[in-house]
C-alpha positions as CSV (number, residue, x, y, z in Angstrom):
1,X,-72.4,215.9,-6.1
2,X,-68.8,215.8,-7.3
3,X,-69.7,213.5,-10.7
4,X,-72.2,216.2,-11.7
5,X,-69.5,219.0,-12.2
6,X,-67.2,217.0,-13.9
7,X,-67.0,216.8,-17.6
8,X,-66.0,213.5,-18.9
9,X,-63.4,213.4,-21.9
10,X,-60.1,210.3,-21.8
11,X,-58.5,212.8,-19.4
12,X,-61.2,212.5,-16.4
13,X,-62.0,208.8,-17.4
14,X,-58.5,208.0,-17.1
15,X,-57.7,209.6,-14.0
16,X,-60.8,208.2,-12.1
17,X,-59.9,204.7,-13.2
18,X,-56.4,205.4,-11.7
19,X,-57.7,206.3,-8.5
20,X,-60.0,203.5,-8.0
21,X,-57.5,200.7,-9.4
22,X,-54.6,202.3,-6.6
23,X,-57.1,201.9,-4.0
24,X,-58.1,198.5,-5.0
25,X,-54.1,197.9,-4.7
26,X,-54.2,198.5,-1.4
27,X,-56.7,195.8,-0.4
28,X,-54.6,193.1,-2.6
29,X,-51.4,194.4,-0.4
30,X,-53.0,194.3,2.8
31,X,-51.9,192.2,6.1
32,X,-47.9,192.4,4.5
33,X,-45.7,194.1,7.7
34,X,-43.3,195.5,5.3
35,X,-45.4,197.4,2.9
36,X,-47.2,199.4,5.3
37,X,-45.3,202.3,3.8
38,X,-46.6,201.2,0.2
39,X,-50.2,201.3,1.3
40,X,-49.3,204.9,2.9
41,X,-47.8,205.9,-1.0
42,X,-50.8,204.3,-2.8
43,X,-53.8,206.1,-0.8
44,X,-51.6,209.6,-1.1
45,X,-51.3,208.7,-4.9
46,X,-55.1,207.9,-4.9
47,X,-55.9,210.8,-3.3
48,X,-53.7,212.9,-5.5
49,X,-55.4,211.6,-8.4
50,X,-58.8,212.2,-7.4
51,X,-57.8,215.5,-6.2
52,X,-57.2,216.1,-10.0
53,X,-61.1,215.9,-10.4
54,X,-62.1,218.4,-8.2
55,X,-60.9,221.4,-10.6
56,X,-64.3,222.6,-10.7
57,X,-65.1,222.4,-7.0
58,X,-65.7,224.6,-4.4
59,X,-64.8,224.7,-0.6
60,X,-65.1,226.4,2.4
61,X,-61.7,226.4,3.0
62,X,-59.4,224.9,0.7
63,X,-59.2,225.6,-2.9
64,X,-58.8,222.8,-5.4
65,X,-55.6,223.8,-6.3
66,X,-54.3,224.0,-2.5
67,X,-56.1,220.6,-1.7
68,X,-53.8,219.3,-4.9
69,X,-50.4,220.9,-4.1
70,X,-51.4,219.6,-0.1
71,X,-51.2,215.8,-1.2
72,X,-48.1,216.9,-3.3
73,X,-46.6,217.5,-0.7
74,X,-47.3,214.3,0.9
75,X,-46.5,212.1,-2.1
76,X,-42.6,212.3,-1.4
77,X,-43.0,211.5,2.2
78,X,-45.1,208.5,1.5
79,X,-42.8,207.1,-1.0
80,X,-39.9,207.3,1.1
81,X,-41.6,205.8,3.8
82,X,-42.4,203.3,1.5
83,X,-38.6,202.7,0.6
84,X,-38.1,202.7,4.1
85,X,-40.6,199.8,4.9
86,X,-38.9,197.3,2.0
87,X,-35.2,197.9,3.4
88,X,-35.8,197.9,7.3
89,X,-37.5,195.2,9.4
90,X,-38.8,197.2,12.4
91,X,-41.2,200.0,11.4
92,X,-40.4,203.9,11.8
93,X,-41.5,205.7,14.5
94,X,-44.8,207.1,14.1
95,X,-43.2,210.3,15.3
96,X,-40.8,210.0,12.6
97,X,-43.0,209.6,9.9
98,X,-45.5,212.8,10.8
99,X,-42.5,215.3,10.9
100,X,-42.2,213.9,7.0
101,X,-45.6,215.6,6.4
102,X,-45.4,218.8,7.9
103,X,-45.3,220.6,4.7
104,X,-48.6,218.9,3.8
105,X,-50.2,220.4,6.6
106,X,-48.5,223.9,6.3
107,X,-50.1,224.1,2.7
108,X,-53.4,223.3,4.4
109,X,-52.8,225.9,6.9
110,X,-51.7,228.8,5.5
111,X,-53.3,228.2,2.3
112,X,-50.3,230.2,0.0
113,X,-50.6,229.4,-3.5
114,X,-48.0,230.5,-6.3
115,X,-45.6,229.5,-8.9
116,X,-42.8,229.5,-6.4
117,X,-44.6,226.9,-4.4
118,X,-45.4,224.7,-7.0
119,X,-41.2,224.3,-8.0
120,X,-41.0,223.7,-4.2
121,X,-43.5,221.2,-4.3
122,X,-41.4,219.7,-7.2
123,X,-37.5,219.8,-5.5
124,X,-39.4,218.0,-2.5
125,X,-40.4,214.9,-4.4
126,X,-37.0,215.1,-6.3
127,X,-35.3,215.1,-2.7
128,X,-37.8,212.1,-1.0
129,X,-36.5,210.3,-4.7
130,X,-32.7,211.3,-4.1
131,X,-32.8,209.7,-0.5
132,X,-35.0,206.9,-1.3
133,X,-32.7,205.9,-3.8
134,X,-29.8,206.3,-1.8
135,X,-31.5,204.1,0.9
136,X,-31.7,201.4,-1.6
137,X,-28.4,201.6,-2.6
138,X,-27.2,201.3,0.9
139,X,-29.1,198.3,1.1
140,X,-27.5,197.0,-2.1
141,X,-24.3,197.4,-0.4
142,X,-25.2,195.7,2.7
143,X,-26.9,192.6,1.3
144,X,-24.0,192.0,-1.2
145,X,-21.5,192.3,1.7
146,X,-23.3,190.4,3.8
147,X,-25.5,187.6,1.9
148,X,-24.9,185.0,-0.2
149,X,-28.4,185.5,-2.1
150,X,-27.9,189.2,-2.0
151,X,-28.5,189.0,-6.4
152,X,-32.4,187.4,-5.5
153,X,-32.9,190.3,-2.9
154,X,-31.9,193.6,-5.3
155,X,-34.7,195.9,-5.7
156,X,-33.5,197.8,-9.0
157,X,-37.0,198.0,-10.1
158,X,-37.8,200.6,-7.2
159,X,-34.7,202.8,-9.5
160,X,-36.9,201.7,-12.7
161,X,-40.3,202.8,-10.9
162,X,-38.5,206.2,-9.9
163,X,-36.9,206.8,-13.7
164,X,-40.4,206.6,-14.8
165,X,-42.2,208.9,-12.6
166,X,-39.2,211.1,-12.8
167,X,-39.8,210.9,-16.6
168,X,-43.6,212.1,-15.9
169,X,-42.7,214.9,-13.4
170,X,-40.0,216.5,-16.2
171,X,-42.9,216.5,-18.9
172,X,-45.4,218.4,-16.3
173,X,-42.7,220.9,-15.4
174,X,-42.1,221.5,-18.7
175,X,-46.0,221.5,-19.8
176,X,-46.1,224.2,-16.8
177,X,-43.5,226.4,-17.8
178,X,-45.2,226.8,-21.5
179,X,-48.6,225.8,-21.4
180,X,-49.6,229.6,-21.8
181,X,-48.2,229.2,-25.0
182,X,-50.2,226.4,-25.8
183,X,-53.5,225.7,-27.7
184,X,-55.9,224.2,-24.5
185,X,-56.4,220.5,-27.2
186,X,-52.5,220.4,-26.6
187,X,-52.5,220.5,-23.3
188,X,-55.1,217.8,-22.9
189,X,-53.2,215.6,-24.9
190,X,-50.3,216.2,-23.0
191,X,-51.8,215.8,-20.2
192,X,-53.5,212.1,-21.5
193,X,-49.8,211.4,-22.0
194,X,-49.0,211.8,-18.4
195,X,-51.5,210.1,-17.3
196,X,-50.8,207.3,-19.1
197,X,-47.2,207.3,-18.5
198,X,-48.3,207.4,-14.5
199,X,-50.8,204.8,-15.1
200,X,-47.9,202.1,-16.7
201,X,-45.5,203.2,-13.6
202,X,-48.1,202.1,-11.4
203,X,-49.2,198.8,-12.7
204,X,-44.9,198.1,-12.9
205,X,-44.6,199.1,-9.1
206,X,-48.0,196.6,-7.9
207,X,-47.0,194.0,-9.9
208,X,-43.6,194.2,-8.8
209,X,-44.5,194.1,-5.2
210,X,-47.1,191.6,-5.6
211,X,-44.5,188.8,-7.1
212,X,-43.8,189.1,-3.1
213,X,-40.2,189.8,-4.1
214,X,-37.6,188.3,-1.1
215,X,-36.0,190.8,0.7
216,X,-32.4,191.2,2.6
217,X,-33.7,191.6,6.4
218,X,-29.9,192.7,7.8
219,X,-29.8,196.1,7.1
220,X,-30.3,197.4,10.5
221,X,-27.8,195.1,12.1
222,X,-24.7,196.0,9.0
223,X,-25.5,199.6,10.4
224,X,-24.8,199.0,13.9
225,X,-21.6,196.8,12.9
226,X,-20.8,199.7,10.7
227,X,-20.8,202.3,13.9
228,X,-18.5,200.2,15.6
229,X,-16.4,199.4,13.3
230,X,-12.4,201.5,14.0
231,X,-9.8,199.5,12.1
232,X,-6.3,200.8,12.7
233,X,-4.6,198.8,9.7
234,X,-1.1,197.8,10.2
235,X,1.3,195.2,8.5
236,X,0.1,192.9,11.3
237,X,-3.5,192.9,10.6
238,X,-3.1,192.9,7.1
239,X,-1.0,189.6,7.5
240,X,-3.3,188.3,10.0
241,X,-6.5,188.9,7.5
242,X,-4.5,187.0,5.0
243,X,-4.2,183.8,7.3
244,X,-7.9,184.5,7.6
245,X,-8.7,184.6,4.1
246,X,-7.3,181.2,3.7
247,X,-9.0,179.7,6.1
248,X,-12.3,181.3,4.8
249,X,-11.2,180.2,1.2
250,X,-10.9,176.8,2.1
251,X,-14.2,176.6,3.8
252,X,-16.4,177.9,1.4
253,X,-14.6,176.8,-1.6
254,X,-12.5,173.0,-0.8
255,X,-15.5,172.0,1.9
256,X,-18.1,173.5,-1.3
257,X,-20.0,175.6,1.5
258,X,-20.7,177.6,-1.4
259,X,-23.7,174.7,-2.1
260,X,-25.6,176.2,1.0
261,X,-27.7,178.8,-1.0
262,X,-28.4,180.9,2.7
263,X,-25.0,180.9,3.8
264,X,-23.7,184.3,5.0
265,X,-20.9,185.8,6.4
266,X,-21.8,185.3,10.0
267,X,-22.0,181.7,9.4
268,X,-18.6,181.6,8.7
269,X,-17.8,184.5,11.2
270,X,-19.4,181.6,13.8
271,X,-17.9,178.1,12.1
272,X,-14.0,180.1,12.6
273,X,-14.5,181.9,15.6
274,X,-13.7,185.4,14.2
275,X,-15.6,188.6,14.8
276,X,-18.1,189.9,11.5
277,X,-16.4,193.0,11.1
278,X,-12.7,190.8,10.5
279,X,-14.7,188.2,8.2
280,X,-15.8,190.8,6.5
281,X,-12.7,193.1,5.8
282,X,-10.7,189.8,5.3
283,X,-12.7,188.5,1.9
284,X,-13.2,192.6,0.9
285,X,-8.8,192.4,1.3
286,X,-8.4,188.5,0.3
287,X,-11.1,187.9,-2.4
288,X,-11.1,192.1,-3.4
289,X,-15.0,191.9,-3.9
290,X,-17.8,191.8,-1.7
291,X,-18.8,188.2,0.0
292,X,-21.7,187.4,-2.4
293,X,-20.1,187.7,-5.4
294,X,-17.2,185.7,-3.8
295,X,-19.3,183.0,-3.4
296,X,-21.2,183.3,-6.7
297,X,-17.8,183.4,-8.8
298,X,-17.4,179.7,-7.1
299,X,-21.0,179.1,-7.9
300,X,-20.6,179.6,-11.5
301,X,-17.7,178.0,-11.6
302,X,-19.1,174.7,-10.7
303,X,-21.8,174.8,-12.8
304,X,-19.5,175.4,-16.0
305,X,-17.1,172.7,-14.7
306,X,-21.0,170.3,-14.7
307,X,-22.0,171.6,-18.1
308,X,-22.1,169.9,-21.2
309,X,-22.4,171.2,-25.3
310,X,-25.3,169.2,-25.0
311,X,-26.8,170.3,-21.6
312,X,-30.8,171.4,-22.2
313,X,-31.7,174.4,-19.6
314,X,-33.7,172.2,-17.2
315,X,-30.6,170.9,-16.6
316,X,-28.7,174.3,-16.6
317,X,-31.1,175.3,-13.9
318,X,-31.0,172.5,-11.9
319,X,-26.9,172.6,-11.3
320,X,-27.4,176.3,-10.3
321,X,-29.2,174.9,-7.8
322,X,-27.2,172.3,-7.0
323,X,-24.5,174.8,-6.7
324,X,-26.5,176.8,-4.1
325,X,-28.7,179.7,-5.9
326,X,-31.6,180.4,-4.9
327,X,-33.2,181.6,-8.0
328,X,-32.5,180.8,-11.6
329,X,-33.0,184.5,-12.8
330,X,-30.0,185.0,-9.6
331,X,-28.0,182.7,-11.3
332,X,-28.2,184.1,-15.5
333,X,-27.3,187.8,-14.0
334,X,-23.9,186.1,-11.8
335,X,-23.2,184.0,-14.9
336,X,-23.5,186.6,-17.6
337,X,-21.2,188.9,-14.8
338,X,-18.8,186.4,-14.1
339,X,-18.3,184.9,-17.6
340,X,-20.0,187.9,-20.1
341,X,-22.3,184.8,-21.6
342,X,-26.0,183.4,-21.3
343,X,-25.7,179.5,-19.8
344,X,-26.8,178.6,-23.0
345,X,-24.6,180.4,-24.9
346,X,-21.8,179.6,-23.1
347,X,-22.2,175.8,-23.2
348,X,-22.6,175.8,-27.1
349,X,-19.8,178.1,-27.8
350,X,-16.9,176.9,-25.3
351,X,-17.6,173.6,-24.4
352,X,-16.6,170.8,-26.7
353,X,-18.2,167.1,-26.7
């Protein structure tokens, strides 16, 4: 059996717990549409990490170290498609995502194992990070252009998840490149460290995604806007995206629709009777932001004009969302943008009884 072969020390204990507590993740995730591509990362992960047990197995056909650089392979794929899953609505192809592990199944194939591999193995996952990341920024970008409550919807803890298994790879690349060098009690501690560095990653990532964070569902739609978008600026549009501007000014801010904590830019797009791509390039010209922190800046605003010296936080929190923010963590990061101050702070140090 595989438990007889395998000496336990912090190392093995460790690792096994990790497997078995990723797989357990994936039951408390299931029946979520949008984090099919997280269960996809967490069984790879699992597997990955059990993998890590089987150092003193044997096989027909694979050996442990193939069978290990094989779900390698697959780790960057799976996170990706994770990425993928948070930022679009619709699903990928399933055609789509099988090309992504085609490496995976070449290493199980052919069977090649050598140093040159295993840094191939690592510029993969750094690439699958590179475009993840990039994916999440262009969702950044589309939400803040597009939504109002784009500040509840930001997933910056996918770049903090990332920074810390990028931290763990560097260390393992390193331990590689000079664990000849190294007494073998070194190297277990190292590796201890790794583990638990991968261990704290993972708990972040599940009990990120198990808060059931809100999520911007346009992305797909800013994309096909953005193919169609040709804008041949001239003096005339420029002046005619100025008349809009006003218009869109006076809605938002003189009729207060800043109060409607979902509004977005194709509600006003629809209350005026312009196109989205000229409400949009008319508050990027007018306002010279993006639409949610146009909106916010008013936000803020109306909450510091409601304040008080005196005003307790309940109270702080319920004028945000009187003023239309959905959450009151959404609201400390606009106010501390806009005004370089914690609501608290702010009402003690500039407001006078």
């Amino acid at each position: 059996m595989l438990l007889n072969n395998i000496s336990i020390n912090p190392v093995t204990t460790l690792t096994f717990i990790l497997g078995v507590l990723l797989l357990a993740a994936c039951l408390l995730i299931s029946g979520r549409k949008r984090l099919v591509g997280l269960r996809l990362f967490l069984l790879v992960s699992s597997a990955t990490t059990f993998a890590l047990l089987t150092s003193s197995q044997s096989y027909y056909f694979l050996s442990p170290d193939q069978l290990l650089v094989a779900f390698g392979f697959a780790v960057g794929p799976a996170f990706y498609l994770f990425v993928c899953g948070l930022v679009y609505v619709n699903a990928q192809r399933f055609l789509f995502k099988l090309c992504h592990f085609m490496p995976m199944l070449v290493v199980l194939v052919m069977g090649a194992q050598s140093d040159s591999l295993i840094y191939l193995l690592f510029l993969s996952q750094l690439g699958y990070a590179i475009l993840s990341l990039r994916l999440v920024r262009k969702y950044h970008f589309a939400s803040f252009f597009t939504v109002s409550y784009a500040e509840s919807t930001r997933l910056y803890w996918v770049y903090q998840f990332v920074f810390m298994l990028g931290l763990v790879y560097l260390l393992e690349l390193i331990r590689l490149t000079v664990q000849h060098n190294l007494a073998i009690g070194v190297v277990q501690h190292w590796n201890l460290i790794d583990l638990i560095l991968v261990s704290v990653a993972f708990g972040f990532l599940i009990n990120k995604v198990l808060r059931k964070p809100p999520l911007f569902d346009g992305l797909e739609e800013f994309e096909s806007q953005e193919r169609q978008i040709s804008i041949e600026v001239d003096s005339a549009y420029r002046e005619n995206a100025k008349q809009l501007f006003r218009v869109l000014e006076s809605k938002v801010h003189d009729d207060r629709w800043y109060r409607t904590s979902g509004l977005s830019v194709q509600d006003l797009a629809r209350e005026i009777g312009a196109s989205l791509r000229d409400t949009s390039w008319a508050i990027a010209q007018g306002a010279g932001t993006n639409f949610c922190d146009f909106v916010n800046e008013m936000r803020v605003e109306a909450v510091k004009n409601a304040m008080r010296p005196d005003t307790e936080p309940e109270q702080i929190e319920e004028l945000s969302q009187e003023a239309g923010f959905c959450h009151y963590e959404s609201f400390k990061r606009a106010f501390r943008k806009f005004t370089g101050y914690e609501p608290e702070q702010y009402a003690k140090q500039h407001l006078i009884s």
